[in-house]
Every structure is written in C-alpha cells, then in structure tokens.
C-alpha positions as CSV (number, residue, x, y, z in Angstrom):
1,X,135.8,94.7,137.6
2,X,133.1,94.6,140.2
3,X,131.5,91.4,141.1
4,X,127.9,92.6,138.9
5,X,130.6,92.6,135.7
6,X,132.0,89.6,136.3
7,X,128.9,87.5,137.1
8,X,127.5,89.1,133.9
9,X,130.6,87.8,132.1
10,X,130.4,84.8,133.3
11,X,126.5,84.4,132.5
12,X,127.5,85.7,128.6
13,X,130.3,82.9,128.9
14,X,127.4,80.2,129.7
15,X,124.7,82.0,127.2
16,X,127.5,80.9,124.5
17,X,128.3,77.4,124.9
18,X,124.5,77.3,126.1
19,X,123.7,78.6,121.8
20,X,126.2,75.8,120.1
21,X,124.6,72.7,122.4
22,X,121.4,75.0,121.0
23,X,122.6,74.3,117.6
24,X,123.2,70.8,117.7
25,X,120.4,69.5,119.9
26,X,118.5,71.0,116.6
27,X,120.6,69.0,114.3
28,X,119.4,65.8,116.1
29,X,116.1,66.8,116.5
30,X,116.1,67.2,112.8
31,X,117.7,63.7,112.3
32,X,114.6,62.4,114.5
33,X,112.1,63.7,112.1
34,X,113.7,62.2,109.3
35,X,113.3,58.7,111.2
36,X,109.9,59.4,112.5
37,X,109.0,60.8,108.6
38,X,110.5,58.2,107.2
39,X,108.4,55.1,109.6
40,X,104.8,57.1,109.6
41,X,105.1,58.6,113.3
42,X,103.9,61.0,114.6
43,X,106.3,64.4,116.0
44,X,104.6,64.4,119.6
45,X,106.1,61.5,121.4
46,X,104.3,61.8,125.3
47,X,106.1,58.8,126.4
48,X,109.9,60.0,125.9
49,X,109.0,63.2,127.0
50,X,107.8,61.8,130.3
51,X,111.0,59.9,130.2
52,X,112.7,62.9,129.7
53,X,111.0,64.9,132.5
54,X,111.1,62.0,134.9
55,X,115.0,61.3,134.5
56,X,116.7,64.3,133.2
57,X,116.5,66.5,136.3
58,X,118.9,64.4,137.9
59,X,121.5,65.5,136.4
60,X,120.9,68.7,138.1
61,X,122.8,69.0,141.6
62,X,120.9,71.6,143.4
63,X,117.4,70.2,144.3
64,X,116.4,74.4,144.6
65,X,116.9,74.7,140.8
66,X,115.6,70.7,139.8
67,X,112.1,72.2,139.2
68,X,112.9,74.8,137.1
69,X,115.1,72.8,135.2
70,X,111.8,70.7,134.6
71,X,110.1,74.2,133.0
72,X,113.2,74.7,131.3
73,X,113.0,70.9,129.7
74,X,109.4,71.5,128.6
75,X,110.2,74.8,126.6
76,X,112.9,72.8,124.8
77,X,111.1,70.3,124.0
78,X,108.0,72.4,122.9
79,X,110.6,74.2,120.9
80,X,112.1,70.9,118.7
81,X,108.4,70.3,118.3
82,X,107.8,73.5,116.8
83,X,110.9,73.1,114.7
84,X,110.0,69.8,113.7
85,X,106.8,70.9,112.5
86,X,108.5,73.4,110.1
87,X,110.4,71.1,108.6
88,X,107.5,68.9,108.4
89,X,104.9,70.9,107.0
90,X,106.5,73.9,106.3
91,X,106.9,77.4,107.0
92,X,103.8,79.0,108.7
93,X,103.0,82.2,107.7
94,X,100.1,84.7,109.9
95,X,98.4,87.0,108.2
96,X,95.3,89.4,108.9
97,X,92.2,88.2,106.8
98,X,91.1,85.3,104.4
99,X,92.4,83.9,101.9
100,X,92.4,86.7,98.4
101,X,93.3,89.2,101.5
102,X,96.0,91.4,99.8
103,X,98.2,90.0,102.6
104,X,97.8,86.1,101.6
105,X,98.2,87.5,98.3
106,X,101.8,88.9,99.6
107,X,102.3,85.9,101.7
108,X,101.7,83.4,99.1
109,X,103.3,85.4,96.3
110,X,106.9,85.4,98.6
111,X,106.5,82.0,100.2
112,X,105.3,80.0,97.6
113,X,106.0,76.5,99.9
114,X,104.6,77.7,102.9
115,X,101.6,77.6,104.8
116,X,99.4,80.8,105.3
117,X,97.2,80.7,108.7
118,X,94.2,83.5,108.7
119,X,94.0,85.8,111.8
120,X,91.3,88.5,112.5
121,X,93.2,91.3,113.0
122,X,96.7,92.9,113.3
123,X,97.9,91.7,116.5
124,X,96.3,88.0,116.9
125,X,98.7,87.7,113.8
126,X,101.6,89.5,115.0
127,X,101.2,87.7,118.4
128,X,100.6,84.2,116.6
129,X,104.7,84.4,116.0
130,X,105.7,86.0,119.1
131,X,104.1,83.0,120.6
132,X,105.6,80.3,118.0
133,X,102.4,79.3,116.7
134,X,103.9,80.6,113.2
135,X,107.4,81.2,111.8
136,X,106.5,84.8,110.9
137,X,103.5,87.3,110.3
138,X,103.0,89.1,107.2
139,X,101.4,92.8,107.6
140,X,100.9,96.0,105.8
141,X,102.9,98.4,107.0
142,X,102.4,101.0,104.1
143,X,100.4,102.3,101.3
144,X,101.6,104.3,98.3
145,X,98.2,106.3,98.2
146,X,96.2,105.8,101.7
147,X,99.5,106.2,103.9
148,X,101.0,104.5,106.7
149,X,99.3,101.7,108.9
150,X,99.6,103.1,112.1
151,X,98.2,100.0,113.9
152,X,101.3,97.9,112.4
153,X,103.6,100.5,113.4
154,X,102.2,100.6,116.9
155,X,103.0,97.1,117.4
156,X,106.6,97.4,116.2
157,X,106.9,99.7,119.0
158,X,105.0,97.7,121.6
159,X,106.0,94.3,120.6
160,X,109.5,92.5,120.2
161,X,109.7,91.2,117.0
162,X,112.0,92.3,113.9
163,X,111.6,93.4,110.3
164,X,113.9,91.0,108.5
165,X,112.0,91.8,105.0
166,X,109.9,94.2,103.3
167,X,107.4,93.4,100.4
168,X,106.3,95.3,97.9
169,X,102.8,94.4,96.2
170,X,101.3,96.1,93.4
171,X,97.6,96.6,94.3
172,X,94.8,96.9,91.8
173,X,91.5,97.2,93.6
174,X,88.4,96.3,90.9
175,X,84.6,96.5,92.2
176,X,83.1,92.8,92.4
177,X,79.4,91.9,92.4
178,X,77.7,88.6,92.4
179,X,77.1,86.8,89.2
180,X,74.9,88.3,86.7
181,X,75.0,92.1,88.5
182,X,75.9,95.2,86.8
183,X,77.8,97.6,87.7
184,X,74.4,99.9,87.5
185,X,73.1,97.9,89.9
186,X,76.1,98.4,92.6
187,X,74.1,101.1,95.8
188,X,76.7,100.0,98.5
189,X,80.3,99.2,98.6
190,X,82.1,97.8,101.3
191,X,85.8,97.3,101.6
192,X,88.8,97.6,104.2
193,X,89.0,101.6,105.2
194,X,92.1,102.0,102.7
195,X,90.7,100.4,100.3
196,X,87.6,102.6,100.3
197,X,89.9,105.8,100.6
198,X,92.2,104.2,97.4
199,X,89.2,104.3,95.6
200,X,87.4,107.8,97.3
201,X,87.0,109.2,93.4
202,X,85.3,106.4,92.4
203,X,82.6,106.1,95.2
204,X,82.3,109.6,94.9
205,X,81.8,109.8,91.3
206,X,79.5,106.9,91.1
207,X,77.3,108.5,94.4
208,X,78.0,105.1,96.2
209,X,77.4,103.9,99.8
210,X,80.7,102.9,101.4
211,X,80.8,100.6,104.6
212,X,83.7,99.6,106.0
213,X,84.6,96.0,106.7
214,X,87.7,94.8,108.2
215,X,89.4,93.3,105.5
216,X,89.0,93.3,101.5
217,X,88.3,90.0,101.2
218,X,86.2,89.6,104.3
219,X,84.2,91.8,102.2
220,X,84.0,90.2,98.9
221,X,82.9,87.0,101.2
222,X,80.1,88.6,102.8
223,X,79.1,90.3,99.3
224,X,78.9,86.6,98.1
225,X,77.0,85.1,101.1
226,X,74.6,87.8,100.6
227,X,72.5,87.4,97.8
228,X,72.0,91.4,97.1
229,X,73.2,92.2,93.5
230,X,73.0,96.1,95.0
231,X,75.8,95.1,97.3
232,X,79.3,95.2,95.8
233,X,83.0,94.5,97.3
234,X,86.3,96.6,96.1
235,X,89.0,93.8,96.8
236,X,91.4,91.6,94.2
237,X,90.2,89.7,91.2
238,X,91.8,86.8,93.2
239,X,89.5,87.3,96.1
240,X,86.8,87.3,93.2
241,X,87.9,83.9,92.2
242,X,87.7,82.4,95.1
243,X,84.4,83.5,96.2
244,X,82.5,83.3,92.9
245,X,82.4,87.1,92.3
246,X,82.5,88.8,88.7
247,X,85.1,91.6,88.1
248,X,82.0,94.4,87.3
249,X,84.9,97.3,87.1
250,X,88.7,96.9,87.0
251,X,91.3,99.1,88.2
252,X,88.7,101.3,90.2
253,X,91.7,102.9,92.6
254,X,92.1,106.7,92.0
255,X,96.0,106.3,91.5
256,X,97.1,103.7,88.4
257,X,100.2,103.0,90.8
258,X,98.9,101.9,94.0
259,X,101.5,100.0,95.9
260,X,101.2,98.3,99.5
261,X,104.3,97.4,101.2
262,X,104.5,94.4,103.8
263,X,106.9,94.1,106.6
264,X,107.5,90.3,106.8
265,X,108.1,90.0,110.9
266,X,110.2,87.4,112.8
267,X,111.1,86.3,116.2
268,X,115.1,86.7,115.3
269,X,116.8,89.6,113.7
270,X,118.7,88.3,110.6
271,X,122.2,89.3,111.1
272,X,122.8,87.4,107.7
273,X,121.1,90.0,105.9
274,X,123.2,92.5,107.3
275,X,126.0,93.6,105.7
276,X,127.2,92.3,102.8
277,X,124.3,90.8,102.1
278,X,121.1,93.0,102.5
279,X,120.1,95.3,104.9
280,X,119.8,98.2,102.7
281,X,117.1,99.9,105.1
282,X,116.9,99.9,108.7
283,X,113.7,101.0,110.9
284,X,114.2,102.8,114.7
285,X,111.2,103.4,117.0
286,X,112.1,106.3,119.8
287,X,110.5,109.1,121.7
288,X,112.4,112.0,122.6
289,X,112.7,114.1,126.1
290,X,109.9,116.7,126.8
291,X,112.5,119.7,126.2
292,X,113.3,122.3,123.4
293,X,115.2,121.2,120.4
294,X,115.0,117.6,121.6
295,X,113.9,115.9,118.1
296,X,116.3,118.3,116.4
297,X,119.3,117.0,118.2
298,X,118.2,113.4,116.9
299,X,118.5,114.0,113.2
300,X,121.3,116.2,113.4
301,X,123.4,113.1,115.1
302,X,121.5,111.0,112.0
303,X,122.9,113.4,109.5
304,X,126.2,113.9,111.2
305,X,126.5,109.7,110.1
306,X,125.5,110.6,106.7
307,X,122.6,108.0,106.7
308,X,119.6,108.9,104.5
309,X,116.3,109.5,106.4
310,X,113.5,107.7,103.7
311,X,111.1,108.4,106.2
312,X,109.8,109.7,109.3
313,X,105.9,109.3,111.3
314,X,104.9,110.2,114.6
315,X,102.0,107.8,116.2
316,X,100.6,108.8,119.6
317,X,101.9,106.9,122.9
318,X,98.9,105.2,124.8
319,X,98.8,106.8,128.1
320,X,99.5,110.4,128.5
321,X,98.1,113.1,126.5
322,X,99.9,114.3,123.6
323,X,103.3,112.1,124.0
324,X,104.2,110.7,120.7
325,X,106.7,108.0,119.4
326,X,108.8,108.2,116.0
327,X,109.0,105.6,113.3
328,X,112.2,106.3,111.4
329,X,113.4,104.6,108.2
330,X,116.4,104.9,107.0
331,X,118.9,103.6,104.1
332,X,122.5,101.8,105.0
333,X,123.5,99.3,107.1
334,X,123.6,99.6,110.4
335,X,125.7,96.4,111.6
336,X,128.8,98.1,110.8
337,X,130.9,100.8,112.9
338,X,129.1,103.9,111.9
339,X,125.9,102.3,112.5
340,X,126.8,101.2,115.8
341,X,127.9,104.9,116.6
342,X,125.2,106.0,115.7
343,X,122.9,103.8,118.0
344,X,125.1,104.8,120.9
345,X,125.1,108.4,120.4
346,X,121.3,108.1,119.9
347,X,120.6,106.4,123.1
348,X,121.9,109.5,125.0
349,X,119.5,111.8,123.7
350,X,116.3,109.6,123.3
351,X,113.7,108.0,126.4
352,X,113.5,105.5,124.4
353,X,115.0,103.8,121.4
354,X,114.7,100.8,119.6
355,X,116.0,99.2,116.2
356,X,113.1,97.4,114.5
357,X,114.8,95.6,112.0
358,X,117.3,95.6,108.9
359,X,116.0,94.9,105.7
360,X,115.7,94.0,101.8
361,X,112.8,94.7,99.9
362,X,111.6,92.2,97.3
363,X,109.0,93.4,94.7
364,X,106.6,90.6,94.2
C-alpha cells in the first residue's frame, strides 16, 4: 500500500467517526428545538453562534487550519438551522409553477404535511434543494402522451441530486374560461407546451389559437387577470378553483389516460429504499466513446445481468455538435452484487456514467 492508499484510508477512517458525531450533534440540535418550541424562541440564535465562532476554534491546534475550521463551524451551524426548520415547519417541497400547477398538485397530493414553495422554472427549483433552501424538488420527468421532459432529464445529468421516488399523477386537462364565458366564445388558448400538444385534437378541431405559457396554471392566472372571455386556459379544475375560473369543457386531452410521472429529487440517495424495501427501478445517465459498436457493447453487458431495460432517451450534450447522453431506466435493484457488477463492468466501456437514483413509484 502506497502512501496515496493509506492517506485515503485513513481520511475514510475520519469521514466515519466524522458521520456518527454527525448523527448525534442532530439529535441535540433536535432536543434544542424542542426547548426553544416549547419557550416561544426563535431557531436563529446570533449570540451563541458568535460564542461558538469566537471560542470553538481553539480547540483546533494548528493556527493554518483555525480559519477554516471557522467556515467549517458556520456550515454546521447553517445546517442544524436548516434541520431545525424542518422539524419546525415542515418539509419544504420546490416545485416549477403556482399553486393548481400539476406539480403542486403532485407535491401536495404525496406530502400532504409539507410545505410547497413556487419556483419559475425547472432548475431555480431543482437548485432550491441542491442549495438547502428545500428538502426536495418535485418535477415532471415524463408524460404518457407528450413524452419525455428533456429539460428535467438534462439536469439529472448536469446536477447532483438523486431520484429517491417517482410519482405517478393522473392528468385530466379541461378548458377554463372566466365566469359567465362559453365555450363558443373561447378564440385563444394558452397552456404549458405539453399541455397544448395533450390536447392538439382539440385545438385543432375547434380551429383555436394556441399560445404557449410556461406553466398550466400560470396560464389559468393570467386568463383570470385578463378580463377577455375569448381567452381560455387548458389546466386542472383545481387551478380553476383557485383562480375563479369555470370548467367550460372537461377532459379535453386527446388520450382518456393521460398520465405525468414526477421524479421526487433529494440531496441523499435513500439506501433504505434499496433492497428489501423499494428500489424496484433504477435510472443511469452515460455517454458512450465515439467508436463503432460502442452503445451496443453497453446493453449487451445490461442484458448479460438480466436487468430489464423500461426505457431508454438520448438528449444532446451542450457543447460539441452531435454528442449525445443516454437516460436509461431500468427494473431491479441495484444495491446488491449483480448490480454492483454491473456498474463496474459499465464504467469500462462508458466516458461517462452516472446512477441517478433507485426508486418506488407511488400512484397518487
């Protein structure tokens, strides 16, 4: 063993006990909020934390690595703050849209006691629990009619967070109009692209205008505000109720089953959903080597484990021309032997891989 393996032994060595002082500084900082709930005050404390900051670092012996002991302090503690606030207020769930967005719908419908916080658009949400400003992000990943959501996928190959979960959400699109319209009186629809594609017969049958808007109930909002009874919105008949729209048509989408699936993102992968447990599907991202028969060798070594491939995309790389990425799901559990195999003979044929997540699906 060379002195690179043992330092890197020695760091996993550390890394451990480093994860059970983890564990219990949470149980205490747990048993604070219960005091603190408990006497009316509030989680930030700026006092104890500049007692903390002032006389903590002396405890560290080397004055080199004192001040980035002081970073390290203010992470933790903006960490028990953040955990504190869960347990507070709740789970905090980002999602793209406004609330009767078929997300918040998903969101709500799945997390019944937590707290759902609007974002504009895919990645401000995904990025709002990279960064800890929520516990997880709620985002369609898939439609039964319109396809895949390629911007979602993107970001589970850009980003770093897991699929721990995937929810499945009957959607029935109706066409909404202010109170007292017709459906005669409908010129103009506007709607989130998929939505306007889930109901393309519709449009096209009627000899409407479609707009696109950037989110279903972003649309039914803006129908509201507007005052034009020739203006309609295709969205939920929650979104109707919450912005004072009347269902003029229900069930307008082309397909009677019309189901969106949403990946329910975290900062962690869930090993406890794993075997035994859950873990029924698993999702790799990888792009292969510019040579013959390169994707070929790929599914032959994901057949020669006997898992199931449910399904399999391409999306195109950002930067040079005509370099794709592959979003693979497939059925098993890969936390066991075979899977592992499988991820190590994998890595020797692919530039780049990368295991998303393992997960359940719960149909809401």
């Amino acid at each position: 063993m060379n002195e690179l393996e043992e330092a890197r032994l020695g760091i996993a060595s550390v890394d451990k006990d480093i994860a059970s002082l983890f564990e219990e500084r949470m149980r205490l900082v747990s048993r604070i909020l219960g005091y603190k709930r408990g006497n009316g005050l509030p989680i930030l404390d700026a006092r104890q934390e500049e007692r903390v900051i002032a006389n903590n670092p002396q405890n560290i012996k080397d004055p080199a690595i004192q001040e980035y002991y002081v970073l390290f302090l203010r992470d933790m503690m903006k960490i028990s703050k953040a955990f504190q606030g869960r347990l507070l207020n709740g789970m905090r769930i980002a999602y793209c849209g406004v609330p009767g967005a078929f997300a918040h719908i998903a969101a709500t419908k799945a997390f019944p006691e937590a707290n759902p916080v609007p974002y504009p658009d895919f990645e401000s949400a995904y990025n709002a629990c990279w960064n800890g400003e929520t516990d997880i992000a709620v985002l369609p990943i898939e439609n039964s009619f319109a396809g895949d959501v390629g911007g979602v996928m993107d970001l589970c190959f850009g980003g770093n967070l897991y699929i721990n979960l995937m929810l499945e959400l009957d959607v029935s699109q109706n066409l909404l109009g202010l109170p007292g319209a017709k459906s005669t009186d409908i010129k103009t629809v506007v709607s989130h692209p998929q939505a306007l594609a889930q109901c393309a017969k519709f449009i096209t049958d009627r000899g409407l205008e479609s707009r696109e808007f950037a989110n279903t109930a972003m649309a039914a909002k803006m129908v509201a505000e507007s005052g034009d009874k020739s203006l309609g919105a295709i969205a939920s008949r929650e979104t109707a109720a919450l912005y004072g729209l009347e269902v003029l048509e229900p069930n307008i989408n082309s397909q009677i089953s019309n189901t969106t699936r949403f990946a329910v993102f975290s900062r962690a992968l869930n090993k406890t959903s794993l075997p035994g447990n859950a873990g029924e599907h698993f999702i790799l991202v990888f792009t292969v080597r510019n040579e013959a028969g390169a994707l070929a060798k790929i599914l032959n070594i994901i057949g020669s484990h006997g898992f199931n491939m449910s399904s399999l995309h391409s999306r195109p790389v950002a930067g040079p021309l005509w370099n794709h990425y592959f979003f693979a799901e497939l059925e098993g559990c890969v936390d066991e032997e075979n899977g592992r195999d499988l991820l190590r003979q994998l890595q020797t044929v692919c530039d780049r891989l990368k295991m998303v997540g393992a997960y359940n699906t719960l149909t809401l």
